[in-house]
C-alpha positions in Angstrom: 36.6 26.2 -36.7 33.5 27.8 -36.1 31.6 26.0 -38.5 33.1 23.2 -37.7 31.7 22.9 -34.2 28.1 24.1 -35.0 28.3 21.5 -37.6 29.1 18.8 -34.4 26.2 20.2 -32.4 23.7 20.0 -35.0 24.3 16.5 -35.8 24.4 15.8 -32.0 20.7 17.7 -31.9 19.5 16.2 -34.7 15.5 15.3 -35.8 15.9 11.8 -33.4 17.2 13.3 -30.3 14.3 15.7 -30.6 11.2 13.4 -30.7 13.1 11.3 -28.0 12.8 14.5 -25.7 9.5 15.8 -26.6 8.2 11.8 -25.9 9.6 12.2 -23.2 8.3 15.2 -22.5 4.6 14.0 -23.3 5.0 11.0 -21.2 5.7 12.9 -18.1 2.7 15.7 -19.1 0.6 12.9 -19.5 1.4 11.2 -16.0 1.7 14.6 -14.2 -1.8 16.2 -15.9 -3.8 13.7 -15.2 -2.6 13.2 -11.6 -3.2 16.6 -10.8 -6.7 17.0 -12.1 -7.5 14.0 -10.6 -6.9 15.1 -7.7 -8.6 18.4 -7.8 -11.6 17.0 -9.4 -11.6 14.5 -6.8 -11.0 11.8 -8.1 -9.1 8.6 -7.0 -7.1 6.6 -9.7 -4.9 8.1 -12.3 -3.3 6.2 -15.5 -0.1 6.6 -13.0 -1.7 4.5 -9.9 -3.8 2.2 -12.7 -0.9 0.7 -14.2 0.6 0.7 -10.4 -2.3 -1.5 -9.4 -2.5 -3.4 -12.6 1.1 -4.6 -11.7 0.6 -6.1 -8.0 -2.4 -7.8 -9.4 0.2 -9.0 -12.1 3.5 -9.4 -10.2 4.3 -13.0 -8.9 3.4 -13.3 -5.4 7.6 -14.0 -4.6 8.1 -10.5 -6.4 5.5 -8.6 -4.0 6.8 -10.1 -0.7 10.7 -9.3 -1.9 9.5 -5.4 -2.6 7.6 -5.8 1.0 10.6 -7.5 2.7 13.0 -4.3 0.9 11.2 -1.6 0.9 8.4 -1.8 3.7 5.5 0.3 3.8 7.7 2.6 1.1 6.9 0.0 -1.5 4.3 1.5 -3.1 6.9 5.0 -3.6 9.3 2.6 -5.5 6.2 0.9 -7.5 5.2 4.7 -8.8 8.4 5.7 -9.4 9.7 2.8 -11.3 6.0 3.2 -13.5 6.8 6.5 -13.7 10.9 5.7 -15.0 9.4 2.9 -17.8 7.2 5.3 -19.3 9.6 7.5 -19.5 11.8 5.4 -21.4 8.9 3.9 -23.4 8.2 7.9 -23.9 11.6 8.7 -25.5 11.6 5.3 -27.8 8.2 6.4 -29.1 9.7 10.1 -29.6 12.6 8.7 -31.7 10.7 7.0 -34.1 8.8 10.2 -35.0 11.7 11.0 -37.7 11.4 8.1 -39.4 8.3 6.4 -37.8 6.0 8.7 -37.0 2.8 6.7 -38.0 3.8 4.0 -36.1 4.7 6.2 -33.0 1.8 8.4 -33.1 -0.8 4.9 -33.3 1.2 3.3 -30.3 0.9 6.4 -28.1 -2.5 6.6 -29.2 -3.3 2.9 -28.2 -1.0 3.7 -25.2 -3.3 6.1 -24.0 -6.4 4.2 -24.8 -5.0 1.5 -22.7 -4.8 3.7 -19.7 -7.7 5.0 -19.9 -9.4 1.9 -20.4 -7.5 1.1 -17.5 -9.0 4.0 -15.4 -12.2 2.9 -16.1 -12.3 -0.5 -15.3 -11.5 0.6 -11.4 -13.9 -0.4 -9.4 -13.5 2.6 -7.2 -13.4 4.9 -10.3 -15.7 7.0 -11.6 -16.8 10.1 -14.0 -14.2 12.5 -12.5 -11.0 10.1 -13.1 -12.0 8.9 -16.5 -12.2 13.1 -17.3 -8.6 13.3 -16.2 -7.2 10.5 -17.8 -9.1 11.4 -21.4 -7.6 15.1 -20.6 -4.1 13.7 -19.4 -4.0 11.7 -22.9 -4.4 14.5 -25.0 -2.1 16.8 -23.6 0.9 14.3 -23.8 -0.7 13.1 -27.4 -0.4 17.2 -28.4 2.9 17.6 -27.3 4.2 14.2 -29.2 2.3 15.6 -32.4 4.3 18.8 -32.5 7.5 16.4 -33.1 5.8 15.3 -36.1 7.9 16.9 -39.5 6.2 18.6 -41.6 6.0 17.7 -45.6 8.3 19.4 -48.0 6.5 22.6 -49.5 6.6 21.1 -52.9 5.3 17.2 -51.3 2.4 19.2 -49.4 1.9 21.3 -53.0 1.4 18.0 -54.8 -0.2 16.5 -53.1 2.0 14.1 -52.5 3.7 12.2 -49.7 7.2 12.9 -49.7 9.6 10.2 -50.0 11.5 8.6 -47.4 14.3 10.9 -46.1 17.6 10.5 -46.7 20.6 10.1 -44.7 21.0 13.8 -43.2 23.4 15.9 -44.7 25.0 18.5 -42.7 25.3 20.6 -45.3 21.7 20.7 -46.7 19.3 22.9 -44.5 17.6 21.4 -41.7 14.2 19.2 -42.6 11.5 21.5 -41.8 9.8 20.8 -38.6 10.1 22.4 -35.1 14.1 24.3 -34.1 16.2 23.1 -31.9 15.4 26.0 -29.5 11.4 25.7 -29.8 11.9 21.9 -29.2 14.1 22.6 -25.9 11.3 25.2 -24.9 8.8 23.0 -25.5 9.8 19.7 -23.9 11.3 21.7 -20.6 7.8 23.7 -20.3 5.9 19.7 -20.6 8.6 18.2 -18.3 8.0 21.2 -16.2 4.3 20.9 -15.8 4.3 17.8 -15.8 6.6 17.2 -12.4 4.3 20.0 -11.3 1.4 17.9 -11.9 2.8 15.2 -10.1 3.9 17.5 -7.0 0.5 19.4 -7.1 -1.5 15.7 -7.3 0.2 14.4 -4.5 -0.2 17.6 -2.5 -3.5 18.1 -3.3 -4.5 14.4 -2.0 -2.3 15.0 0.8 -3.8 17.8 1.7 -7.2 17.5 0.9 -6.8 14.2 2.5 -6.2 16.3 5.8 -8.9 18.5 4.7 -11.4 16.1 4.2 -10.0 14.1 7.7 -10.7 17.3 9.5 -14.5 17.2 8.1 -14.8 13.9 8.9 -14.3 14.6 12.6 -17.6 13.5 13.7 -17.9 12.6 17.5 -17.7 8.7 17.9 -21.3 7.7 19.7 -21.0 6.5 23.1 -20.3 2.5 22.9 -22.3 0.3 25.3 -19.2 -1.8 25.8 -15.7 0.0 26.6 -12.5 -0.6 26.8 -10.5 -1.1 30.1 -7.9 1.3 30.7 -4.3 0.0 30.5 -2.7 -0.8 33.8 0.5 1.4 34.5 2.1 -2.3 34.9 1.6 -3.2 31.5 4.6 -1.1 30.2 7.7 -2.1 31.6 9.4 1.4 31.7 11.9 0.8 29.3 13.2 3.6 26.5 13.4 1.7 23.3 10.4 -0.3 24.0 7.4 0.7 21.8 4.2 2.0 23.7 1.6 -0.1 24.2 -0.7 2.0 22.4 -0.4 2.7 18.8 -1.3 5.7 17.3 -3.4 5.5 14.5 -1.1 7.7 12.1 1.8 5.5 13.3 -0.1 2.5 12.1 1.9 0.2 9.9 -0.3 0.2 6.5 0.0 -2.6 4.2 -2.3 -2.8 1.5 -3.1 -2.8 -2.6 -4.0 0.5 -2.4 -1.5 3.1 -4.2 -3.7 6.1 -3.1 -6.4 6.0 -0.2 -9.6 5.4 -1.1 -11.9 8.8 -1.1 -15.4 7.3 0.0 -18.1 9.3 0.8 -19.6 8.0 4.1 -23.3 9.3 3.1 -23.3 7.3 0.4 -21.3 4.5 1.6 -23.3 1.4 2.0 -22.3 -2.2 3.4 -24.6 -5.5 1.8 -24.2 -8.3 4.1 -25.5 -11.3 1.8 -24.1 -14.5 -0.3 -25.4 -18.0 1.2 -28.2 -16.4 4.0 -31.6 -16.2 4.2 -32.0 -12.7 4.5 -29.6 -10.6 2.8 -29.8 -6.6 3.4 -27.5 -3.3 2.9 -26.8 -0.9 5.7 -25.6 2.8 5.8 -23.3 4.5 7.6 -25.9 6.5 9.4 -27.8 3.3 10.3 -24.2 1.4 11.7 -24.1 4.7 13.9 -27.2 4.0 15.4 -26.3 0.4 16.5 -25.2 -1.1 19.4 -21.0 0.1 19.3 -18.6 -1.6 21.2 -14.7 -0.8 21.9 -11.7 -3.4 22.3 -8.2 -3.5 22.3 -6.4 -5.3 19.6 -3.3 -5.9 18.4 -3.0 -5.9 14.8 0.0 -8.3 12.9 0.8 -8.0 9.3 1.6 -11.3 7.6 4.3 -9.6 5.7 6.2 -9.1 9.4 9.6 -10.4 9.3 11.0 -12.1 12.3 11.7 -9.4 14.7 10.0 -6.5 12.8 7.5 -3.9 13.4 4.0 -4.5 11.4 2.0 -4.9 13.9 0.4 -2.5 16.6 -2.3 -2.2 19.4 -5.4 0.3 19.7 -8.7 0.6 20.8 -11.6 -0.4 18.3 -14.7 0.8 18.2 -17.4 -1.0 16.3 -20.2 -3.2 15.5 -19.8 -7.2 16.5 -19.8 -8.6 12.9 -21.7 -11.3 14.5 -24.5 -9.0 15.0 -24.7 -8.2 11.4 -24.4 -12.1 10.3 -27.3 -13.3 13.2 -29.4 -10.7 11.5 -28.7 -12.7 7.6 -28.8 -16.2 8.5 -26.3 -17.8 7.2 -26.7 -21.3 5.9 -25.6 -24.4 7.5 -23.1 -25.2 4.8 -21.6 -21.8 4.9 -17.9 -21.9 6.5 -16.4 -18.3 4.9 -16.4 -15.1 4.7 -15.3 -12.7 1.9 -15.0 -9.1 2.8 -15.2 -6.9 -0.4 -13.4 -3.5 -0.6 -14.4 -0.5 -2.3 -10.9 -0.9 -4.6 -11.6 -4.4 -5.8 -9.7 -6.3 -2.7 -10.9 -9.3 -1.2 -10.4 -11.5 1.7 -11.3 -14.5 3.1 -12.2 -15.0 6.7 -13.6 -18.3 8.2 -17.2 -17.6 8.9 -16.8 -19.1 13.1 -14.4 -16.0 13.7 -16.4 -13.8 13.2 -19.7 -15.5 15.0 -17.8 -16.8 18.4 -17.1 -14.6 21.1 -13.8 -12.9 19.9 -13.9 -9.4 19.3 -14.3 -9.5 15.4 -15.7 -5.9 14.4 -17.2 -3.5 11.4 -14.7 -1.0 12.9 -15.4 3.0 12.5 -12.7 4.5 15.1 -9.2 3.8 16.4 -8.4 5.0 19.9 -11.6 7.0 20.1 -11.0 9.1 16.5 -12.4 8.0 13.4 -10.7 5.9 11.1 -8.6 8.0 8.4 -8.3 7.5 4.8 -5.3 5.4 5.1 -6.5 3.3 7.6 -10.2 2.5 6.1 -12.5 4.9 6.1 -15.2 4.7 6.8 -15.5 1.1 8.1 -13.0 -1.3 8.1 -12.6 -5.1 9.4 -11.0 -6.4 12.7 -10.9 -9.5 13.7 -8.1 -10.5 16.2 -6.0 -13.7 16.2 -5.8 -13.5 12.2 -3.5 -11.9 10.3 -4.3 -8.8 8.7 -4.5 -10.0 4.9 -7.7 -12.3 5.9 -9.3 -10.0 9.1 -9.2 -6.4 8.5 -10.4 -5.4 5.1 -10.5 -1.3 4.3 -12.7 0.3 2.9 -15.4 -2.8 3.1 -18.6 -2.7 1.4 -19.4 -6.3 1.4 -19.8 -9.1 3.6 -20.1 -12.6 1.2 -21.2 -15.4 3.3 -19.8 -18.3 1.4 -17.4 -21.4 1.3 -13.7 -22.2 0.9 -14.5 -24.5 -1.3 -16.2 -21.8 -3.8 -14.7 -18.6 -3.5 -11.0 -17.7 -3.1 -9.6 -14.1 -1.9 -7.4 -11.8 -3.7 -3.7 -13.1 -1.8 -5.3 -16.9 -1.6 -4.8 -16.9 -5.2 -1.6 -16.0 -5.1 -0.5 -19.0 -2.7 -1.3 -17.3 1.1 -3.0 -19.1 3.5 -6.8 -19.0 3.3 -7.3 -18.8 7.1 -4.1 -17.9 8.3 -4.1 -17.9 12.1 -1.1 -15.3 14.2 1.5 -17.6 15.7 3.6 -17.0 19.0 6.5 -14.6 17.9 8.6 -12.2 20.3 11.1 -9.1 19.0 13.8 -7.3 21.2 13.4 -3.6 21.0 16.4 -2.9 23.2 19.1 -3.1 22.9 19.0 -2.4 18.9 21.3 -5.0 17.0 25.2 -3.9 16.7 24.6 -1.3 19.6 27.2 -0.8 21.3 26.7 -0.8 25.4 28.4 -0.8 28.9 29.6 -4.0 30.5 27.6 -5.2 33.7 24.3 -5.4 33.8 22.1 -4.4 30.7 18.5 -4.2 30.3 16.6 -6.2 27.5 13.2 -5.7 26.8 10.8 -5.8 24.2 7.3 -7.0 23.1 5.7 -10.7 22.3 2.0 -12.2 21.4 -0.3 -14.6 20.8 -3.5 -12.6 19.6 -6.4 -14.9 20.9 -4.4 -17.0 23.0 -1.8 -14.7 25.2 1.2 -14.9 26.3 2.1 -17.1 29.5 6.4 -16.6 29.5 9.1 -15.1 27.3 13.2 -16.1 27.8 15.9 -15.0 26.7 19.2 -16.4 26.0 22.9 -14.8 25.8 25.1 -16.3 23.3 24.9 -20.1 23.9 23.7 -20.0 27.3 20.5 -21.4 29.2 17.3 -19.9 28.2 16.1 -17.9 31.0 12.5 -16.0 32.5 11.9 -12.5 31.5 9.9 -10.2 33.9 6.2 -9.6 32.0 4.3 -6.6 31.9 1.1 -7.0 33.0 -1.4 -8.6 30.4 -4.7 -6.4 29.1 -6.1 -9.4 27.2 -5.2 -12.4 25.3 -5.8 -10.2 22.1 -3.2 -7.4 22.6 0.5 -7.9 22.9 2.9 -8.2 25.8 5.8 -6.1 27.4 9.1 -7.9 28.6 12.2 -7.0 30.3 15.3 -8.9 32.0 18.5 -7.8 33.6 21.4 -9.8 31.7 24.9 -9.6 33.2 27.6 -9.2 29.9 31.0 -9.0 30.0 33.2 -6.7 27.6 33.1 -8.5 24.1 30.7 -9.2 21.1 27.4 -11.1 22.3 24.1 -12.2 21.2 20.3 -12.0 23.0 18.0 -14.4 21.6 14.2 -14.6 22.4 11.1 -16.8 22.3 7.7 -16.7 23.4 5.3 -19.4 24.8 1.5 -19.2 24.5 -0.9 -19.6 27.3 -1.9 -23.2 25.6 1.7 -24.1 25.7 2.7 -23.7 22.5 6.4 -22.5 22.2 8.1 -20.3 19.3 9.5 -22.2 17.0 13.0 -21.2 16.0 12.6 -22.6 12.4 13.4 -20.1 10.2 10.7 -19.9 7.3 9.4 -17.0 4.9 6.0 -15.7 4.9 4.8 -17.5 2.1 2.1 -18.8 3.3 1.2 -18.3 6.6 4.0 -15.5 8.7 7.9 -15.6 8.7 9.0 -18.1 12.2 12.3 -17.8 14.0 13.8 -16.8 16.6 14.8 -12.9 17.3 18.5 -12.5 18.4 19.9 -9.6 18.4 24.4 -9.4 17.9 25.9 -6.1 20.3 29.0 -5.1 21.5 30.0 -4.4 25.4 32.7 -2.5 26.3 
């Protein structure tokens, strides 16, 4: 009976289940490796973010917006982790083929690993330090695959000879030689191991010398020669729920292409305004401290936002007028764009009279008098209100390309986005939160509604089927910022709905068409379904 059952386990153990665990194994060693020394040489893009930025750059545009519309700014978590699951898979298939296969499977997972590091390379924000990972990161998981290899009969390997292709196993006939059972099990769980610990460590370390290098970056905004006004105490409208009218910069929403912030260097960061002017020129960091700063308020609006959600957010800007920058290049007559460049490849297209009229269109270097942070840019990032975010506030910019629409295209253009894409009049109700439950009488609505560039002149608000009525506004800081609402709304007990909408200062009213993002903002109405009791 004995027998019998070590007989069962062996065959369940065999040579294939093996290689599928030690290519596992490699596949997560190779991942987690190269992560962590990445990070601790300092280094930005790994073969795990690569492929995770090869795909958005891949990934129809209708994919990307359903992963934004499900996942939100955790997107980019799912992304890695479902990289992460395929190699895995792709890992163990490789792994089982080294019984039978193991030409074929070592050459793949060599070509494999090529691949990513070709893919490393080609980075724009990449350099020496991430290609040394990724080369080290290969050959750890291409070691570990290799050790799965069996080894030639003594009397094959005595010949001289290549042994014959093996035959069906036997479980009577002693084990092909090659590595135990036990040494396999000790050898994929210490890969797996420091593998996952590579991972853990990589993301710690970038977390944490993020915060390190954030600390160090603290440098002292210079005084700007244009402030900010303070914001009135009427601008809020004193209600809990409502979100402040200030946003803090690590509350932020982030959208972006990047999987990991950007580490620039701002001493060796430099920003080259040139494309169709007459006098093109670079400018360092140092030098954009000694200009002319200004600050503004701003409220910034992700395309992505659904009807009623929360990408968007105020602060106080400090930076350089781009219209400074472009009256010192000249652009040409025929010039009607601009393409900001980032340091990770990202472009976007801005029409050139935003950012040379009187609107508050910046080369931003703080948020609400701290410096920008990794996540958020830094060094020097784009604003430019009454556009959406995907064609006005580039991170991590280090080029200005005076152009044409007609000649250049941005990196979400391509993929069927507005080119200009102007902020509509929208409106959201923070309070109350829909399917909350609340007292019968009279409740309190409130939330938030703008118009960047334009402002808001009313909001109403309508319960159930009922007659649209006046909210009370909060007082307005500028037409570029958002705007606080509240109204008293008598309900009796029973299930309701609040509906909202919004009307600009030029008249223009909220539509209540619903519509996806694709190309230019989602549009509807935000109602809002409760109980009162």
């Amino acid at each position: 009976m004995g027998q019998h059952q070590q007989r069962r386990f062996t065959v369940g153990f065999g040579p294939r289940t093996r290689g599928v665990l030690l290519g596992m194994a490699a596949v997560l060693l190779l991942f987690g490796a190269a992560d962590a020394l990445t990070r601790v040489l300092g280094g930005t893009t790994s073969p795990l973010t690569a492929v995770g930025l090869l795909l958005i750059r891949l990934l129809p545009s209708d994919l990307v917006k359903l992963a934004i519309d499900l996942f939100g700014e955790a997107d980019k978590i799912v992304l890695i982790l479902s990289v992460g699951a395929g190699g895995l898979v792709l890992g163990g298939v490789l792994g089982g083929l080294l019984h039978r296969r193991r030409r074929t499977a070592v050459t793949v997972f060599a070509l494999i690993g090529a691949g990513l590091v070709a893919l490393v390379a080609l980075r724009p924000e990449s350099g020496p330090r991430d290609l040394i990972a990724a080369v080290l990161g290969v050959f750890l998981g291409a070691a570990v695959l290799a050790l799965g290899i069996p080894r030639k009969p003594r009397k094959s390997r005595d010949a001289g000879l290549e042994p014959a292709e093996p035959a069906p196993a036997d479980p009577t006939e002693p084990p092909e030689p090659g590595l135990r059972r036990r040494t396999v099990l000790i050898l994929a769980g210490a890969s797996a191991l420091i593998g996952t610990a590579g991972l853990a460590v990589g993301q710690t370390v970038a977390t944490v010398g993020r915060g390190a290098v954030d600390a160090a970056r603290r440098f002292v905004l210079p005084t700007p020669v244009v402030t900010a006004a303070a914001v009135p105490a009427a601008a809020e409208v004193g209600v809990d729920g409502v979100a402040p009218f200030t946003t803090a910069q690590a509350d932020l929403y982030r959208i972006d292409t990047a999987l990991v912030p950007p580490a620039v260097d701002s001493e060796t960061w430099e920003l080259r305004v040139d494309g169709l002017v007459e006098e093109p020129f670079t400018l360092s960091f140092a030098e954009l401290l000694e200009e002319p700063l200004e600050e503004h308020r701003i409220t910034l609006t992700c395309v992505s936002n659904p009807v009623g959600g929360d990408l968007l957010g105020t602060g106080v800007w400090t930076g350089l007028p781009v219209r400074t920058l472009l009256a010192r290049a000249r652009p040409h007559p025929e010039a009607d764009m601009v393409l900001s460049h980032s340091v990770d490849g990202f472009t976007a297209s801005t029409p050139l009279e935003a950012m040379t009229d009187d609107r508050a269109s910046l080369v931003a270097i703080g948020m609400n008098g701290e410096p920008l942070t990794a996540e958020h840019g830094y060094p020097v990032r784009l604003i430019v209100p009454g556009l959406y975010g995907f064609v006005s506030a580039t991170k991590w910019v280090t080029r200005i390309e005076v152009t044409r629409f007609d000649r250049a295209e941005a990196y979400w253009t391509r993929r069927g986005w507005d080119a200009r894409a102007p902020i509509l009049v929208s409106s959201r109700i923070d309070v109350p939160g829909g399917l909350d439950v609340v007292d019968a009488g009279d409740i309190i609505v409130a939330g938030s509604a703008w118009s960047q560039g334009v402002g808001i002149a009313s909001v109403q608000v309508r319960l159930d089927d009922g007659d649209w009525t006046d909210a009370e506004l909060g007082a307005e800081v500028n037409v570029d910022t958002w705007r606080q609402w509240r109204l008293a709304v008598p309900v009796e007990a029973g299930r309701h709905a609040l509906t909202v909408r919004a009307i600009g200062r030029d008249g223009t009213v909220q539509t209540a068409e619903r519509r996806d993002p694709i190309p230019n903002s989602a549009t509807g109405h935000h109602r809002v379904e409760f109980r009162a009791e």
